[in-house]
LUMNU-425708 format. One record per residue (C-alpha): residue number from 1; x, y, z. Coordinates in steps of 0.001 Angstrom, whole numbers, plus 500000, padded with zeros to 6 digits. Layout:
   nr      px      py      pz
  NUM       X       Y       Z
...
This chain:
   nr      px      py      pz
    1  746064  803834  134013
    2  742768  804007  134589
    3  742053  800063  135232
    4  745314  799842  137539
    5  743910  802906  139581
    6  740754  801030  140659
    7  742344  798129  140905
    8  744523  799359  143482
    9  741609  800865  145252
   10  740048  797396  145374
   11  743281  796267  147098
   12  743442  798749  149445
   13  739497  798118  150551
   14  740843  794265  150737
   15  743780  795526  153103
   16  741889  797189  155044
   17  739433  795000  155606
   18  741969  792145  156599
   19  743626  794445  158807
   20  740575  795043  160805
   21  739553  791313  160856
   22  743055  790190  162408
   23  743175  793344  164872
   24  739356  792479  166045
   25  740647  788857  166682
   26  743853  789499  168100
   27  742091  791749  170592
   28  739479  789309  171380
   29  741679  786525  171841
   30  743866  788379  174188
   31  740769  789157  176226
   32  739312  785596  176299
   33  742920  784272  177768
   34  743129  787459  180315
   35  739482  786765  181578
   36  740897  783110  181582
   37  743431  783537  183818
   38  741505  785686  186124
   39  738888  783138  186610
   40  741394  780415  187280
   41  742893  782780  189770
   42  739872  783829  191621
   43  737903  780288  191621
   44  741071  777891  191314
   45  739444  776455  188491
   46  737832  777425  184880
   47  734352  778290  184822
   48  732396  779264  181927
   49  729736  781583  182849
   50  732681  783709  184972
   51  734653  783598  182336
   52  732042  784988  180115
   53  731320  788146  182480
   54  734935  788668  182899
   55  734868  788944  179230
   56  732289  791152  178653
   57  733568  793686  181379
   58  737033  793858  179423
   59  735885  793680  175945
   60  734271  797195  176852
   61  737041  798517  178821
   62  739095  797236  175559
   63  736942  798599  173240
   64  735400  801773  174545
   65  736052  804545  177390
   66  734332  804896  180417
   67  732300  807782  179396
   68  731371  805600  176345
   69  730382  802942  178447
   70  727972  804855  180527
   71  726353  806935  177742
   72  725803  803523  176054
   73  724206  802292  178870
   74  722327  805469  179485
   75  720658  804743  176324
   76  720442  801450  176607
   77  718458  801976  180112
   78  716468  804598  177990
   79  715350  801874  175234
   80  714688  799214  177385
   81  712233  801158  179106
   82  710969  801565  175701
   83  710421  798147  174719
   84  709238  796388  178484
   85  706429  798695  178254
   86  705198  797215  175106
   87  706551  793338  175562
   88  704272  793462  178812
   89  701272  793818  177029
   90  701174  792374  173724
   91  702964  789487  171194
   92  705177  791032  168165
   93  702328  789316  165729
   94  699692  791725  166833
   95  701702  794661  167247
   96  702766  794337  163422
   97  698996  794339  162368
   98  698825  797553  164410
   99  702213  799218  162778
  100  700316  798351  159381
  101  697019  799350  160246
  102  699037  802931  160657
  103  700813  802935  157905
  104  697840  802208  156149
  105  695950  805685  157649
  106  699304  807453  156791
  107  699428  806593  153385
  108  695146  807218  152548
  109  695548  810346  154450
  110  698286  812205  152545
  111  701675  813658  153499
  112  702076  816813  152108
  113  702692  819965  154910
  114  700423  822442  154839
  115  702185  825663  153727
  116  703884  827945  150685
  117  703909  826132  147858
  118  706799  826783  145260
  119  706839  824830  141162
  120  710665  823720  142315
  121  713702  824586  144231
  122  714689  827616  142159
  123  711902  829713  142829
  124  713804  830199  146413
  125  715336  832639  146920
  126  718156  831058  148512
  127  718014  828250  146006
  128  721673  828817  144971
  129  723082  828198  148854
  130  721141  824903  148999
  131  722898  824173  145844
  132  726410  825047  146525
  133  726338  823923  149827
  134  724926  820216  149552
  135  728250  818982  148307
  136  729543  820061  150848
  137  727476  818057  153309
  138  728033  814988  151126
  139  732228  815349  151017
  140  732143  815109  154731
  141  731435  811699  154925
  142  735036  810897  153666
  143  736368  808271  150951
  144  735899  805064  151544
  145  732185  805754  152680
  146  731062  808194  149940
  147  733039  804949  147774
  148  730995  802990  149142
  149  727838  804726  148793
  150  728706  805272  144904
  151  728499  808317  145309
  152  731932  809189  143826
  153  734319  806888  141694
  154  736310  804045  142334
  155  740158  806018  142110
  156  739109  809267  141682
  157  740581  810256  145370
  158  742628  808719  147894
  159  741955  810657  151411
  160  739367  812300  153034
  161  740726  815966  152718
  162  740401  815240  148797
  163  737090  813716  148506
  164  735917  816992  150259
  165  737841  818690  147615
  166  736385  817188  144626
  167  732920  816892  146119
  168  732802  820783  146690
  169  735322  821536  143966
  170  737618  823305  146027
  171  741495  822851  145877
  172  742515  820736  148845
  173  744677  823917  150032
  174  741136  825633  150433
  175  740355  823244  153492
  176  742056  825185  156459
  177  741192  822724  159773
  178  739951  819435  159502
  179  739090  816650  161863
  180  738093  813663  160533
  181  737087  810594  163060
  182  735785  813231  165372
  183  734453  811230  169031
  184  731741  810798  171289
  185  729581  813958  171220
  186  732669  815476  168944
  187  731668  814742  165262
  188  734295  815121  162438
  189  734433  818770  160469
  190  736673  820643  158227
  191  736620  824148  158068
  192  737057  825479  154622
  193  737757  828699  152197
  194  735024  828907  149309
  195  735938  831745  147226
  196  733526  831185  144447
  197  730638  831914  147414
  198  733243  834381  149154
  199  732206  832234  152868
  200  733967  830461  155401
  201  732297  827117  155394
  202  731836  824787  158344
  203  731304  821805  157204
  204  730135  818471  160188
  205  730020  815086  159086
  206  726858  813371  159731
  207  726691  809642  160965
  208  729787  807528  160578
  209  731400  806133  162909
  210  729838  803830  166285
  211  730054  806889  168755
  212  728438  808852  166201
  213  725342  806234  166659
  214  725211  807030  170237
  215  725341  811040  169953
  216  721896  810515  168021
  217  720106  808246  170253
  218  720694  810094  173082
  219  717846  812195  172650
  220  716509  812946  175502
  221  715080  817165  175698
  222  717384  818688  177486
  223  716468  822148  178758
  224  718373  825016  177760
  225  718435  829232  176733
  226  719557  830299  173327
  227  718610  833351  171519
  228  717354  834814  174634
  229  714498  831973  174392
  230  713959  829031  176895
  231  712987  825958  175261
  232  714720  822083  174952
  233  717264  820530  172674
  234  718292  817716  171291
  235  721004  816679  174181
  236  723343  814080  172466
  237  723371  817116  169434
  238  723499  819909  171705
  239  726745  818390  174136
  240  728657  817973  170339
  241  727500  821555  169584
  242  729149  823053  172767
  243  732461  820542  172168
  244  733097  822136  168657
  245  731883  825587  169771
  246  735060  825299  172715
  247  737518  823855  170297
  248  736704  826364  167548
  249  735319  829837  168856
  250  738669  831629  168763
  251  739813  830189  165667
  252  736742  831117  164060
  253  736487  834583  165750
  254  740212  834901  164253
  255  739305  834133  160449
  256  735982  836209  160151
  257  738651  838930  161600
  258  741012  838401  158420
  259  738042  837180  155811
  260  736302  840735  156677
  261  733925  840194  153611
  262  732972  836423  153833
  263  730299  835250  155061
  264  730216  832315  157936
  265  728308  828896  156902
  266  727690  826088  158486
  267  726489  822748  156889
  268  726099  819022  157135
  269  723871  816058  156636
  270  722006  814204  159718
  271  723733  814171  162528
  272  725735  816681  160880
  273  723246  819013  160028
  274  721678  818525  163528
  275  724951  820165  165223
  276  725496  823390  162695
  277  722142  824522  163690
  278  722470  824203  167200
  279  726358  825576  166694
  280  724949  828254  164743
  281  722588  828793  167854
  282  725421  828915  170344
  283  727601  830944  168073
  284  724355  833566  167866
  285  724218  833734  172095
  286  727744  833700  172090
  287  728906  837129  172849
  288  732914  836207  171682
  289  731428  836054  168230
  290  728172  838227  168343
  291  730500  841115  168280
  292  731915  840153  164717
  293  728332  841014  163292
  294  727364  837788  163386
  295  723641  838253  163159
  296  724338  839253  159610
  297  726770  837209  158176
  298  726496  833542  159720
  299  724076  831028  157739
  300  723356  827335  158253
  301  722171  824955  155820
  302  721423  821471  156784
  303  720320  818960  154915
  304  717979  816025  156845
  305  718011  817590  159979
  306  716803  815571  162787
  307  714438  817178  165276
  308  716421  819134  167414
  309  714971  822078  169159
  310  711741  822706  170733
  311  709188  824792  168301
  312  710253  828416  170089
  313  713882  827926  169483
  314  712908  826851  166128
  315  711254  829844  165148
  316  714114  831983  166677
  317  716572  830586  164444
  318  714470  831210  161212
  319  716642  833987  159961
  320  719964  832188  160272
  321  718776  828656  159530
  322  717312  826598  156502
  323  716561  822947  157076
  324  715666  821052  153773
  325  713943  818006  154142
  326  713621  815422  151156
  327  710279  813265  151268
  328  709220  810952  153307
  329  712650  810997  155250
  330  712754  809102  158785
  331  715702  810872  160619
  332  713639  814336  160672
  333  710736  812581  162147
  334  712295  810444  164928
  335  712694  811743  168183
  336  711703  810348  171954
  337  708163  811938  171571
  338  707537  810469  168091
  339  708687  806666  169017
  340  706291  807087  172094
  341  703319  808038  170040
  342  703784  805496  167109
  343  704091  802784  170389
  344  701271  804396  172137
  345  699074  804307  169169
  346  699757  800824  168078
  347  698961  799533  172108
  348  695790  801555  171605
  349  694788  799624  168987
  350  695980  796524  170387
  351  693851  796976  173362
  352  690785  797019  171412
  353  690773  793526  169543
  354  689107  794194  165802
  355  690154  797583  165641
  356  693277  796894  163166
  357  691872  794634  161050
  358  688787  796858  160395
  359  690978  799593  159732
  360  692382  797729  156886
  361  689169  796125  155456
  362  688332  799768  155228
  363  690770  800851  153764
  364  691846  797994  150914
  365  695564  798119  149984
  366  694403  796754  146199
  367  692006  799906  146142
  368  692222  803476  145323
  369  691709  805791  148024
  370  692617  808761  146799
  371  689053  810938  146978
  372  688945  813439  149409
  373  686464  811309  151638
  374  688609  808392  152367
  375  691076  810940  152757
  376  689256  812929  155573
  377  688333  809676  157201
  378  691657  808692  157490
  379  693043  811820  158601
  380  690398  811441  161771
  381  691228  808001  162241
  382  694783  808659  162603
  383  694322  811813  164699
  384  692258  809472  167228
  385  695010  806552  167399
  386  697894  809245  167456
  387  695833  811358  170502
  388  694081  808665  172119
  389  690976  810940  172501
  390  688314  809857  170359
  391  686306  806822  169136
  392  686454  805108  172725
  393  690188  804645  171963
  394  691702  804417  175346
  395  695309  805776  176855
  396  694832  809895  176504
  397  697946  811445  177326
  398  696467  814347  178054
  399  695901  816830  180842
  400  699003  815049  182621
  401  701396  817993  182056
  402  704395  817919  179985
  403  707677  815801  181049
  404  710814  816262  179435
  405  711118  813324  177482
  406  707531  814513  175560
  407  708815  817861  174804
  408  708154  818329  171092
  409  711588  819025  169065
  410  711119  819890  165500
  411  713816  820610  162783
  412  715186  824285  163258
  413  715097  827187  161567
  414  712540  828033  158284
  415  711758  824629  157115
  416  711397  823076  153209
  417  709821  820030  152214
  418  710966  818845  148639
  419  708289  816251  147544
  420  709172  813018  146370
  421  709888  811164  143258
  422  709466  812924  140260
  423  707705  816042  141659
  424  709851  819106  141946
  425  708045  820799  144278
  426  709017  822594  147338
  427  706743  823501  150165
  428  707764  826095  153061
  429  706006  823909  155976
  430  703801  826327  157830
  431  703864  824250  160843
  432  707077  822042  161450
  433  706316  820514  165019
  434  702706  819342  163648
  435  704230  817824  160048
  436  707251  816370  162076
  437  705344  815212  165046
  438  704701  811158  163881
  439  707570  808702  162507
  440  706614  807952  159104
  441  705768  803990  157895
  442  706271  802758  154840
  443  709045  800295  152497
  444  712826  800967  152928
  445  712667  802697  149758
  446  710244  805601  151141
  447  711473  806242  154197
  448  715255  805449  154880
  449  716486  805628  151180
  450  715619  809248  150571
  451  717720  809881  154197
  452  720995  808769  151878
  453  723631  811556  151672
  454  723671  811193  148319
  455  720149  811376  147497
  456  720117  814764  148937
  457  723034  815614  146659
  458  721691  814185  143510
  459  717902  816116  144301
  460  719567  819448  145460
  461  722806  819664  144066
  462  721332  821417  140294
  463  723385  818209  138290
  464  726653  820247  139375
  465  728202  817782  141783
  466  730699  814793  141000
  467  727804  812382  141822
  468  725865  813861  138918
  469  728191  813789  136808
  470  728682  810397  137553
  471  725060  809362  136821
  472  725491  810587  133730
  473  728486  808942  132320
């Protein structure tokens, strides 16, 4: 039974993935012949290169909406500034000594935060929420791509609404609401009963889906008032906060009514996690809900938040949000402010021929440079490449004032690091806009890996999940 299960699984991947094949070239071959005809119309004959803009103009009216179309080019506008400011002044070659020049610093210099330290996760005290809630997180991410991931068997479900199910072990009649696809700036969610935690839990489904890639790089500050604090947000995050806040106030409002005793939690991974807290946020101002004693009984947990909120916002949320953070993990660390230092720094050192190269003769990647003075030395060196204010290293960006795309967002809320690999500490980071403040270099395997749903779920989850269980059958 078991063999005939999976092997209808692979045959439904195989369907699915011929059905979006054919439907992709169906769609494009009906816009090359449309964009065809309209050039033979307009120029009495066929030309190529018309026929090629014609193309591209409705491939995106085919393929996207108008307000995906401009957001996408919005950010596109946004990166391209990005990258003519460093293609004017130096060759990819040199900039890649530079980028390992810094990741060279990074590593010498150490990247543990500075704050409480705890032997592992269940000295916290709200150890048992990070726990339960982590699965969660993961189930949001639906079938085929938690399949895909590995983190749950080939046949074990067959739908979205049940992977949640068995991920949190809930029955599926536990999950009230649910969206799944979601849209731009309108992730996917399901709102669920968890009796064993007597909560109502919120749960938003981190990156997925192509529009879900666009909410996250548009990431500009964006100035706003929550908690009775003024301060900036992440604003891709913080438009799909206030569309799920409008679709689901009253409906929320309406269950904390009938679940009198359960407390309100909101969760999610990423992009996912990024939204609860600034929902929670919203929810908090929000005097519909404040009225339900909300103050007291709303939590969010969220698992690799990205830098979303400016440090005061972040510190007003600290009794309502927890933001767990799993090594060296990239998403927390990238924001507009963070890709303009790292491309800042590496022009500073470009500008100054010698300067990259010494930096790693100094610092030998074959050698250990683990004492405390190679340490310190590094630590300055970075410090003057990151702030461009020391050594006779050109570029300060101080003493300009502040704009609002280098406005510092940090992950919300109180803040813990769980170290990497096999040590199972915990820190409570004293300081999240300094520890969060520079993108992190490194392999794949140390900084994008540990960002995996899954890893979080396998680290946090206390061996209680399906994915755990899985590892060790």
């Amino acid at each position: 039974y078991k063999a005939l299960k999976f092997l209808d699984e692979v045959l439904w991947f195989a369907d699915v993935v011929t059905w979006a094949s054919l439907s992709a070239s169906r769609k494009l071959t009906h816009i090359c012949l449309v964009a065809a005809t309209q050039a033979v119309g307009v120029l009495g004959r066929l030309d190529f290169s018309t026929t090629l803009q014609l193309c591209g103009g409705k491939a995106a009216s085919a393929l996207m909406s108008p307000r995906m179309i401009s957001e996408l080019g919005n950010t596109a506008e946004m990166f391209s500034t990005y990258v003519v400011q460093v293609s004017k002044e130096a060759r990819l070659p040199e900039l890649l000594v530079g980028v390992k020049a810094l990741a060279r610093l990074q590593s010498v210099a150490g990247r543990r935060p500075k704050g409480r330290c705890y032997k592992s996760l269940e000295e916290l005290d709200c150890c048992a929420d990070i726990q339960r809630y982590v699965w969660f997180a993961l189930g949001m991410h639906g079938h085929a791509g938690l399949k895909f991931l590995g983190a749950i068997h080939y046949g074990s479900v067959g739908s979205d609404l049940e992977a949640l199910a068995y991920c949190a072990s809930i029955p599926p009649s536990a999950v009230l609401i649910s969206e799944w696809k979601g849209g731009l700036h309108s992730p996917g969610y399901a709102l669920s009963v968890d009796e064993s935690s007597k909560s109502l839990v919120l749960s938003i489904r981190g990156t997925l889906w192509p529009q879900d890639w666009i909410t996250d790089f548009d990431c500009r500050p964006r100035q706003c008032e929550l908690l009775g604090k003024s301060g900036y947000a992440h604003s891709g995050m913080l438009t799909a906060a206030e569309t799920l806040s409008s679709q689901l106030t009253s409906i929320v409002a309406g269950l904390l009514r009938k679940y009198s005793d359960f407390r309100l939690v909101l969760t999610g991974h990423s992009l996912g996690a990024g939204v609860a807290a600034l929902l929670s946020a919203l929810w908090l101002t929000n005097s519909t809900l404040s009225g339900d004693d909300l103050g007291r009984r709303l939590r969010c947990i969220a698992f690799g938040t990205p830098s979303v909120t400016s440090p005061e916002l972040s510190n007003a949320l600290r009794d309502h949000v927890t933001s767990v953070v799993c090594g060296h993990d990239f998403v927390p660390r990238f924001s507009l402010r963070s890709s303009n230092r790292l491309r800042d720094a590496v022009l500073r050192l470009w500008r100054q021929p010698g300067t990259a190269a010494a930096v790693l003769a100094q610092h030998p990647a074959d050698t250990p440079n683990d004492s405390e003075k190679s340490q310190v030395l590094a630590r300055e060196q970075l410090s003057s490449l990151m702030e461009g204010d020391a050594l006779g290293i050109g570029g300060s960006s101080r003493g300009r004032g502040t704009t609002v795309n280098e406005a510092c967002l940090c992950p919300p809320g109180q803040v813990f690091w769980k170290a990497p690999n096999d040590d199972t500490s915990v820190v409570a980071i004293e300081d999240p806009r300094k520890f969060f403040e520079d993108i992190p270099l490194g392999p794949v395997k140390d900084i994008f890996e540990p960002h995996l749903p899954q890893n979080y779920s396998s680290i946090l989850g206390g061996g209680k999940g399906p994915l755990s269980m899985a590892l060790s059958s």
